[in-house]
C-alpha positions in Angstrom: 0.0 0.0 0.0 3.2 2.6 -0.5 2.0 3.8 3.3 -0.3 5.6 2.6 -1.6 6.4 6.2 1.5 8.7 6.2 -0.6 10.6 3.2 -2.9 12.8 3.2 -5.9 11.0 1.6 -8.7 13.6 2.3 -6.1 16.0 0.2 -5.3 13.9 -2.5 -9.2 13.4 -3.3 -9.6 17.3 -2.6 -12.1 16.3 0.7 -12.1 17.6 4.0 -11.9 14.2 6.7 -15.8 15.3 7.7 -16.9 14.9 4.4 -19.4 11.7 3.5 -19.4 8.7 1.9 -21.6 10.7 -1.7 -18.6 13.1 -1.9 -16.3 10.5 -1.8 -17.8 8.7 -4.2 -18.5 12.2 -6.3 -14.5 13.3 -5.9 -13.4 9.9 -7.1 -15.4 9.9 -10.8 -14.3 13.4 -11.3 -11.0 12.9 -10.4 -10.7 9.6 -12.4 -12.0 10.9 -15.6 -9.4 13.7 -15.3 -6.1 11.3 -14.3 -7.4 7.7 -16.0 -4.1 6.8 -18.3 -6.7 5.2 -21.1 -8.2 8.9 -21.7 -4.6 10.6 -21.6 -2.4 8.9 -23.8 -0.9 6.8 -21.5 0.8 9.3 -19.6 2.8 7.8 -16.7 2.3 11.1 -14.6 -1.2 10.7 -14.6 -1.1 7.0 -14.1 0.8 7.5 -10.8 -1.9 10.1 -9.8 -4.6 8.1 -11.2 -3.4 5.3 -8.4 -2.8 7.4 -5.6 -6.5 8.4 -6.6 -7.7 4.6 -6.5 -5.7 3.6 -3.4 -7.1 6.4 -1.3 -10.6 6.0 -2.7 -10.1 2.4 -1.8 -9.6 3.4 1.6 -11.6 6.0 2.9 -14.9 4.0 0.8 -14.5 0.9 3.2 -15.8 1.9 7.0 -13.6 -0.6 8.6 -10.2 1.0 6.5 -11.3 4.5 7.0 -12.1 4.5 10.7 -8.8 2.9 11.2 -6.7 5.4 8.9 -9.2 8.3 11.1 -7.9 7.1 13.5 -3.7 6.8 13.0 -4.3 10.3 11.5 -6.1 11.9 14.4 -9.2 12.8 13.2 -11.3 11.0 15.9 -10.3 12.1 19.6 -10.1 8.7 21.2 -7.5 7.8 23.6 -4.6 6.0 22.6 -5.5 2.7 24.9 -9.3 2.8 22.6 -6.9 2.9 19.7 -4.9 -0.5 20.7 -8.3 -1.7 21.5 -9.4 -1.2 17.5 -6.4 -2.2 16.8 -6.6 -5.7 18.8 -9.9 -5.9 17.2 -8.5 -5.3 13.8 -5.8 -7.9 13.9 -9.0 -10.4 15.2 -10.6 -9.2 12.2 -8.1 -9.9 9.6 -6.9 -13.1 11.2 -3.7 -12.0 10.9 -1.2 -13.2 13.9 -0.4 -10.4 16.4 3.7 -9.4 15.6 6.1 -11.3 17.8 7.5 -9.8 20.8 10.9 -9.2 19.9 9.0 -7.5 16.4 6.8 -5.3 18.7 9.8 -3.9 20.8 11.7 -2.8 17.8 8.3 -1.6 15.9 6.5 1.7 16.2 2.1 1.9 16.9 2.5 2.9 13.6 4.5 -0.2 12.1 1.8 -2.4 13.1 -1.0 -0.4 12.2 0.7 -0.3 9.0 0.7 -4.1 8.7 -3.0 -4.4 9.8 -4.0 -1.6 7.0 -1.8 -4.0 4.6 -3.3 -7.4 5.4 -7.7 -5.8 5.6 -6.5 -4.4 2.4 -5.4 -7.8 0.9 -7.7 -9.8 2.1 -10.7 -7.6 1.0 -9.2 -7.4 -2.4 -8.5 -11.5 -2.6 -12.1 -11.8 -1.1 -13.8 -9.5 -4.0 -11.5 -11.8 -6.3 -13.3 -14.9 -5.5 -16.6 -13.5 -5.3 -16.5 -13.7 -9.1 -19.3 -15.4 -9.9 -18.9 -17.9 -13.4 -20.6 -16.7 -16.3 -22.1 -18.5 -19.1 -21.1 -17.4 -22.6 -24.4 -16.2 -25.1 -25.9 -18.3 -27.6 -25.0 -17.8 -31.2 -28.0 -18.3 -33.6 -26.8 -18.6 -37.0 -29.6 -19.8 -40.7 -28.4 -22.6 -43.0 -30.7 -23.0 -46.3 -31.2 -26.8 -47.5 -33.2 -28.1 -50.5 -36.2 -30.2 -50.1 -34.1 -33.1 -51.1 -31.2 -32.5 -48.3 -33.9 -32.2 -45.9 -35.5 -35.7 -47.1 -32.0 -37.3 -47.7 -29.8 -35.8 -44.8 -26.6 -33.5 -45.9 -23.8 -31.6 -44.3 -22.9 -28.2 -44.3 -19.8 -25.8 -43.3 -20.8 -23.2 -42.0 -18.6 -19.7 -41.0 -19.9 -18.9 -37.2 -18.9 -15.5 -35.8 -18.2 -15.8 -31.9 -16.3 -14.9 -29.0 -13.0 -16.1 -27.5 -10.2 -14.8 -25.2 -7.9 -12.1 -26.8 -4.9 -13.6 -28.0 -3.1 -10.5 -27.5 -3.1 -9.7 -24.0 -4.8 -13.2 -23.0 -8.0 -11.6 -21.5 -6.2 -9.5 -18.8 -7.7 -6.1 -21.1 -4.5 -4.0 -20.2 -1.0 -4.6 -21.4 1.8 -2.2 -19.5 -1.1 -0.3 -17.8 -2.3 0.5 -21.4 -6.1 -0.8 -22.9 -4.9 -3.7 -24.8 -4.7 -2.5 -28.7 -6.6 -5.3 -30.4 -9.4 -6.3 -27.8 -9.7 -2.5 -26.8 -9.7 -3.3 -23.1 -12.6 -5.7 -23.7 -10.3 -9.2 -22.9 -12.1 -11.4 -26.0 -12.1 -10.7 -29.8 -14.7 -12.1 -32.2 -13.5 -14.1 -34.9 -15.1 -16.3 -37.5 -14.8 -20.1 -37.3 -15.7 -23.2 -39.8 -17.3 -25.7 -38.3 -18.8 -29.1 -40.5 -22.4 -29.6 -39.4 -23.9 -33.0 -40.3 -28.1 -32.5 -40.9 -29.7 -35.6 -40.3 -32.7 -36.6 -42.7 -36.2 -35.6 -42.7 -35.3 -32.7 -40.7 -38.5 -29.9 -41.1 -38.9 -26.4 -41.3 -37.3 -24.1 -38.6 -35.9 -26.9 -36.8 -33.1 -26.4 -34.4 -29.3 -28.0 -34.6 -27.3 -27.7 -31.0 -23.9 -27.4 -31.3 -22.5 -27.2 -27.8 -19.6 -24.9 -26.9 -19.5 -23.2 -29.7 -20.8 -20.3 -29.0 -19.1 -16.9 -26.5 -16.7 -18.0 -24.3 -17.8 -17.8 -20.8 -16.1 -15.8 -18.0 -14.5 -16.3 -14.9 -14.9 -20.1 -15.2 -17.9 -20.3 -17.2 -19.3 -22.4 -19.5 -19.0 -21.5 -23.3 -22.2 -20.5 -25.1 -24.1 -22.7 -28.0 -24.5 -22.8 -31.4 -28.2 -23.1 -33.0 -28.6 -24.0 -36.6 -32.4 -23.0 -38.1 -32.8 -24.9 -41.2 -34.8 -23.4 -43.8 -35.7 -25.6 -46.6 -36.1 -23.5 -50.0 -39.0 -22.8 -51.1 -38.8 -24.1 -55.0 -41.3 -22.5 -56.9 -41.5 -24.8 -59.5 -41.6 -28.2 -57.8 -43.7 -29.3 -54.9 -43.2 -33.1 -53.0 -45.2 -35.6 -52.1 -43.2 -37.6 -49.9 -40.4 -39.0 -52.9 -43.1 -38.2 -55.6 -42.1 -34.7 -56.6 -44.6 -33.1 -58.0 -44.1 -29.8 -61.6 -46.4 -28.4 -64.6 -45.5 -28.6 -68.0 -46.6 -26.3 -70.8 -48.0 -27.2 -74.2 -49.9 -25.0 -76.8 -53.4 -25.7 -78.2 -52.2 -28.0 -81.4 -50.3 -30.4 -78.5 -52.8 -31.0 -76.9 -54.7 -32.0 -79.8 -52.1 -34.1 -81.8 -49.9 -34.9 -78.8 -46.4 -34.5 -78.8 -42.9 -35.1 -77.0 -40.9 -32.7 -74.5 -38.0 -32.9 -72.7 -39.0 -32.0 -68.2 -36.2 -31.9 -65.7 -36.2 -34.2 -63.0 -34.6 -35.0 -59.9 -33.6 -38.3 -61.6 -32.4 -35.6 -64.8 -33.7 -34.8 -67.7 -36.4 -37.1 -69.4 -38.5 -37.4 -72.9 -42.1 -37.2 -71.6 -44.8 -38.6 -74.1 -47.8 -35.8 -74.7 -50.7 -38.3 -75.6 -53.3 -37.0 -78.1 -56.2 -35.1 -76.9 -55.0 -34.1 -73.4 -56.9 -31.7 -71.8 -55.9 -28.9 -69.3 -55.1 -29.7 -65.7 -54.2 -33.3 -66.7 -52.0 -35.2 -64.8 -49.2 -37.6 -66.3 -47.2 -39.9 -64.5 -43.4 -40.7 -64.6 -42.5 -43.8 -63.1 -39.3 -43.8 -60.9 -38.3 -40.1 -61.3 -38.9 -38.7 -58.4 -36.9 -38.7 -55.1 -34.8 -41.4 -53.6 -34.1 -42.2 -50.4 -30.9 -44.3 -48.5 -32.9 -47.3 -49.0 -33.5 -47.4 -52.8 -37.1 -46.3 -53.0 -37.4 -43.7 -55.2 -40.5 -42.1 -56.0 -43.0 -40.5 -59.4 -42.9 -37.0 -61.1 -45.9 -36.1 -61.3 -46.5 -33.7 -64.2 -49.9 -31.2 -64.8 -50.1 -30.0 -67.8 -51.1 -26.5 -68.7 -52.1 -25.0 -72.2 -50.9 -22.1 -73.1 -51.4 -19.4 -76.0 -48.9 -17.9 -77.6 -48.7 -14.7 -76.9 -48.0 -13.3 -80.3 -49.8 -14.9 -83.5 -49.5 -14.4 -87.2 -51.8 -13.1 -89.6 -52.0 -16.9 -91.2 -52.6 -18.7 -87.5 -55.4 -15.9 -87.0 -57.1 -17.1 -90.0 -56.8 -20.8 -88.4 -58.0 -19.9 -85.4 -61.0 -18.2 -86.9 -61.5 -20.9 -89.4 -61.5 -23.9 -86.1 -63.7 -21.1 -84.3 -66.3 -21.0 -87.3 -66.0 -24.8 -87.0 -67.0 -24.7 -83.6 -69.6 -22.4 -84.2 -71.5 -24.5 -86.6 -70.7 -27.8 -84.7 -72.0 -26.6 -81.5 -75.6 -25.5 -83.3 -75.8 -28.4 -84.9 -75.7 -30.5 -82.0 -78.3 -28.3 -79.9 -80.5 -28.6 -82.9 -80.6 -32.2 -82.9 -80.3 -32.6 -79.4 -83.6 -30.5 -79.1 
């Protein structure tokens, strides 16, 4: 503690000894935001001020250290055989053995209030050590997008999580030579992005959850690292719905297809196939192909099934007009005729 009962405390925090416990406390923040080596460049000056600030703040804050270092000083008119009594009580306190005889002949009052100042101060400041209570690290929640098929199937992933761990720089101790550690800024952990290969297992759903334990912010003071949570999102493919392993598309044809029938090439997830358009297929109609679909780890593998849809072209020439109006006079007549004879 540098003696600092042979200092002036009350002066170095700018007090008077009568003042209370909210000016204290008011004198130290002013005084630390003025002196603190982090807000002045690292000036060594201020750093020795900015501890003879701390130590006597650490003092005259704690009733037990303050009545004492009253006491040495003066400040209270007590007796000097009251005085050996606080100070019998003070060693009892502390648990720290009374000096040895031939030690107390040769020692000053002072010297040994000295020692018991040294030893309350230590032990307080070992006991607010261990009262450190462990804390857990946060979570990390993190998306990974899967097709339908993954999610069926099972699939891995590698996937670049953003977390928490101990600077590497001043090894979480925040300050190196009294000055805020350059890389963690003082904070003791840096956040760094990490690769780690996540198996999915199959049929996983929507939204579902994936724990990976201890990979998330390191804990503190003993504690437990965080998690990792996976959500799986399985894409949403506009063109293909499932069925189980049947996967399920639509197929466009134009008017004269439908009629005549005809052959087109569809993707599947078994690859591209030569689907058969039969003659007269009508809209909304449903073909089937056989083994095309989805396959799982046991072989099975399921249908595409295909709806078709008609379209018309969107642009026409002069000569398929003139068809179109020639099938549509067709109609016309056919469809009297048949109401005529039907009536």
């Amino acid at each position: 503690m540098d003696n600092y009962f042979y200092k002036n405390l009350y002066e170095i925090l700018g007090l008077d000894y009568t003042d209370d416990i909210s000016k204290i406390k008011s004198a130290y923040r002013t005084l630390a935001r003025k002196y603190h080596p982090d807000l002045n460049g690292g000036n060594k000056v201020f750093a020795e001020k900015f501890k003879d600030i701390s130590q006597a703040y650490e003092i005259l804050i704690d009733a037990d250290k303050k009545k004492l270092y009253d006491t040495f000083k003066g400040y209270t008119r007590q007796q000097s055989r009251t005085t050996q009594k606080q100070v019998e009580k003070a060693y009892s306190k502390s648990q720290t053995p009374p000096p040895q005889k031939e030690k107390s002949a040769q020692s000053t009052f002072s010297d040994v209030l000295n020692d018991i100042m040294e030893n309350l101060f230590k032990d307080r400041s070992n006991t607010a050590k261990t009262k450190k209570r462990p804390e857990n690290g946060s979570d990390v929640t993190s998306e990974v997008t899967i097709s339908y098929q993954e999610a069926l199937m099972g699939t891995s992933r590698t996937v670049n999580i953003l977390h928490t761990e101990i600077c590497p720089n001043c090894e979480g101790k925040m300050f190196i030579n009294q000055t805020k550690c350059p890389l963690c800024q003082g904070s003791g952990e840096t956040s760094i992005h990490k690769k780690i290969n996540v198996k999915i297992p199959k049929n996983i759903k929507q939204n579902a959850k994936i724990r990976i334990p201890n990979e998330g912010n390191r804990g503190k003071n003993g504690g437990k690292n965080g998690d990792v949570y996976l959500i799986i999102k399985i894409e949403n493919d506009k063109k293909y719905t499932y069925d189980g392993l049947n996967v399920k598309f639509e197929a466009s044809i134009y008017p004269q297809d439908a009629v005549f029938g005809t052959e087109l090439y569809v993707n599947t997830p078994q690859g591209k196939v030569l689907m058969r358009i039969p003659a007269n297929t009508s809209q909304g109609q449903k073909l089937r192909l056989a083994k095309n679909g989805l396959k799982d780890d046991l072989g099975n593998i399921g249908d595409a099934i295909v709806t078709i849809r008609i379209d018309i072209p969107q642009e026409l020439s002069d000569k398929e007009l003139q068809l179109y109006k020639q099938l549509a006079d067709i109609r016309s007549t056919k469809s009297k005729e048949e109401k005529y004879n039907g009536a």
